[in-house]
C-alpha positions in Angstrom: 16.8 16.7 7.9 13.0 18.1 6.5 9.9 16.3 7.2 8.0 16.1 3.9 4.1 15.4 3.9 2.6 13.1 0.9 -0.9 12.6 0.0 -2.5 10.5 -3.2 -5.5 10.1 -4.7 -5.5 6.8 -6.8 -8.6 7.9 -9.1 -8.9 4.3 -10.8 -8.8 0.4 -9.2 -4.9 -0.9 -9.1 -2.8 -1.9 -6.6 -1.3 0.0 -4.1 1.6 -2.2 -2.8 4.0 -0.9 -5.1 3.4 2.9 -3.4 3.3 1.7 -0.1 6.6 -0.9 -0.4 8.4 2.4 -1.6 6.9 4.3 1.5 8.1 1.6 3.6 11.6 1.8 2.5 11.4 5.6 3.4 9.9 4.6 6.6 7.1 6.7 5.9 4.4 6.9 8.8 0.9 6.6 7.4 -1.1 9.6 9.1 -4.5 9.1 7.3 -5.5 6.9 4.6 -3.7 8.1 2.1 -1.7 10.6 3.8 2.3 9.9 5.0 5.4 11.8 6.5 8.9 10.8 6.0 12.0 12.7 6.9 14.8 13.1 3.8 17.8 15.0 3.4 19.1 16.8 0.4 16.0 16.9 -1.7 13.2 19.0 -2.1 9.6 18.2 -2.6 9.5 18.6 -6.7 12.3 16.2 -6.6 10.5 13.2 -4.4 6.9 13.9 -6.2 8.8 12.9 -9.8 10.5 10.1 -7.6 6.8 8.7 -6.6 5.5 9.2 -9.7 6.6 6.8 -10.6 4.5 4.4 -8.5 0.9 6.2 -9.3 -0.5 5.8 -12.9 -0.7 9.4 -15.1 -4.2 10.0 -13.6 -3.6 9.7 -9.8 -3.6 12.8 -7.7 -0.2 14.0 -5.4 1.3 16.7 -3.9 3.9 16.6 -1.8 5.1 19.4 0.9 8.0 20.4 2.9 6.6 21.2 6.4 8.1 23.2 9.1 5.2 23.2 11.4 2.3 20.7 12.0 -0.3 20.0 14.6 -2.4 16.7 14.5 -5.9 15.4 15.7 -7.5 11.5 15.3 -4.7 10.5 13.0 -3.7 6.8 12.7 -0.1 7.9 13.9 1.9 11.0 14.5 5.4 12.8 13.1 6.3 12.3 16.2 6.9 8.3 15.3 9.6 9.3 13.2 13.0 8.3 14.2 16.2 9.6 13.2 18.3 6.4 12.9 
């Protein structure tokens, strides 16, 4: 299992609940505003930024990273929230 970061910059007025019901279902923890973590097997981060492309419109900023090692400070929740199951 790899713990993937994602961060988003939604550049015009449009609703987010679309992105975030699609983070919930990867029971993504929201780290910042627009920062998440999620774990995910078999894929790799080029694969999962087409899949949430597809939530953003064609102007939005995202990148998404694979992330080995991490250390956090004042965020709204930690990796560590994660769960396995």
């Amino acid at each position: 299992m790899a713990l993937y970061f994602l961060d988003y910059d939604l550049r015009k007025q449009r609703s987010y609940q679309p992105l975030y019901d699609e983070l919930a279902r990867f029971n993504a923890v929201r780290m910042l505003e627009s920062s998440w973590c999620f774990n995910r097997f078999n894929t790799t981060a080029s694969n999962l930024r087409d899949h949430f492309s597809q939530f953003i419109d064609a102007d939005d900023g995202m990148w998404v990273a694979q992330v080995t090692d991490w250390a956090t400070r004042r965020t709204l929740r930690s990796p560590n929230a994660l769960t396995t199951s």
